[in-house]
C-alpha positions in Angstrom: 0.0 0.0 0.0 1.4 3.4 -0.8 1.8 5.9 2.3 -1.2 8.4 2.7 -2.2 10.8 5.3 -5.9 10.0 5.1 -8.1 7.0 4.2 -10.9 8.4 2.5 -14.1 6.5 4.5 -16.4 4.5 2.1 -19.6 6.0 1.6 -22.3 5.4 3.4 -20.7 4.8 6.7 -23.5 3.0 8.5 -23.7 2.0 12.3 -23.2 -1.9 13.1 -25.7 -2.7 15.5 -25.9 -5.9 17.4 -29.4 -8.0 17.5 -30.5 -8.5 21.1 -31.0 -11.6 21.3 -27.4 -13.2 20.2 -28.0 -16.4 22.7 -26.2 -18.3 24.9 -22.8 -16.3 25.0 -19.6 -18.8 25.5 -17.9 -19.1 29.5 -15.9 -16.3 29.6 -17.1 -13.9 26.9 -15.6 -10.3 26.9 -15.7 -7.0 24.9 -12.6 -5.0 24.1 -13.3 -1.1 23.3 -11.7 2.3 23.3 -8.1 1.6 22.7 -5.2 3.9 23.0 -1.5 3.5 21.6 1.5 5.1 22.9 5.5 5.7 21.8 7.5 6.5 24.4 11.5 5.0 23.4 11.5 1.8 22.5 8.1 1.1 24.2 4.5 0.6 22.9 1.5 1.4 25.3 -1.7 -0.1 24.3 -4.2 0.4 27.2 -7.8 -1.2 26.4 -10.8 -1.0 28.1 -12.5 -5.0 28.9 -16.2 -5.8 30.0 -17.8 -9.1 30.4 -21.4 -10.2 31.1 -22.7 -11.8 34.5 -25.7 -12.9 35.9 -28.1 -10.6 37.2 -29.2 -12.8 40.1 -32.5 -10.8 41.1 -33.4 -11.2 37.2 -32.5 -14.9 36.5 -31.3 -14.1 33.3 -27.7 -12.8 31.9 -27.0 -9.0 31.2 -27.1 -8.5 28.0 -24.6 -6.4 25.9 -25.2 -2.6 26.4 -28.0 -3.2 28.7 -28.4 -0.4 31.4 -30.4 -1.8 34.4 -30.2 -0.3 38.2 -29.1 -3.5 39.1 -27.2 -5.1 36.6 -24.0 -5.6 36.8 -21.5 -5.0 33.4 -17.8 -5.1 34.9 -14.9 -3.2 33.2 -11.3 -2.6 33.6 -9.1 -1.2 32.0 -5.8 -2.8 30.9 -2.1 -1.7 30.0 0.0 -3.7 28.0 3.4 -2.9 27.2 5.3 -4.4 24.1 8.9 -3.6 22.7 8.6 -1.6 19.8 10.4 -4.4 18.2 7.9 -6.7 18.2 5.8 -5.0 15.7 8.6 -5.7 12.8 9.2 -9.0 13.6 
């Protein structure tokens, strides 16, 4: 690919919208959003944020994706990982 300072978005840019009823989601199922990269020497900084689905006891039922109830419960954290700049020209 040659070297450009913009990609020119494809048109129309459309949302991507997940169904709500996706089923059973797999042990251990997580989402990965809002990542950040960072130089710093021969470092790279890639923080991420994580989120996973449990079981909203009260309800009987799993939190689904996105869902916003008083009493649901969506943990998050977010992670740092930090890689030698090398690694990305291996």
């Amino acid at each position: 690919m040659e070297d450009v300072e913009r990609v020119v978005p494809q048109e129309p840019i459309t949302p991507v919208v997940g169904l709500p009823d996706v089923g059973t989601l797999p042990e251990g199922f997580a989402t990965f959003d809002y990542p950040n990269v960072w130089f710093a020497g021969d470092k790279v900084y890639l923080t991420y944020h994580r989120s996973w689905v449990e079981v909203d006891e009260d309800a009987g039922e799993a939190v689904t994706l996105g869902e916003r109830k008083e009493k649901a419960r969506k943990p998050r954290e977010m992670v740092l990982r930090i890689y030698p700049l090398a690694e990305f020209y291996r």
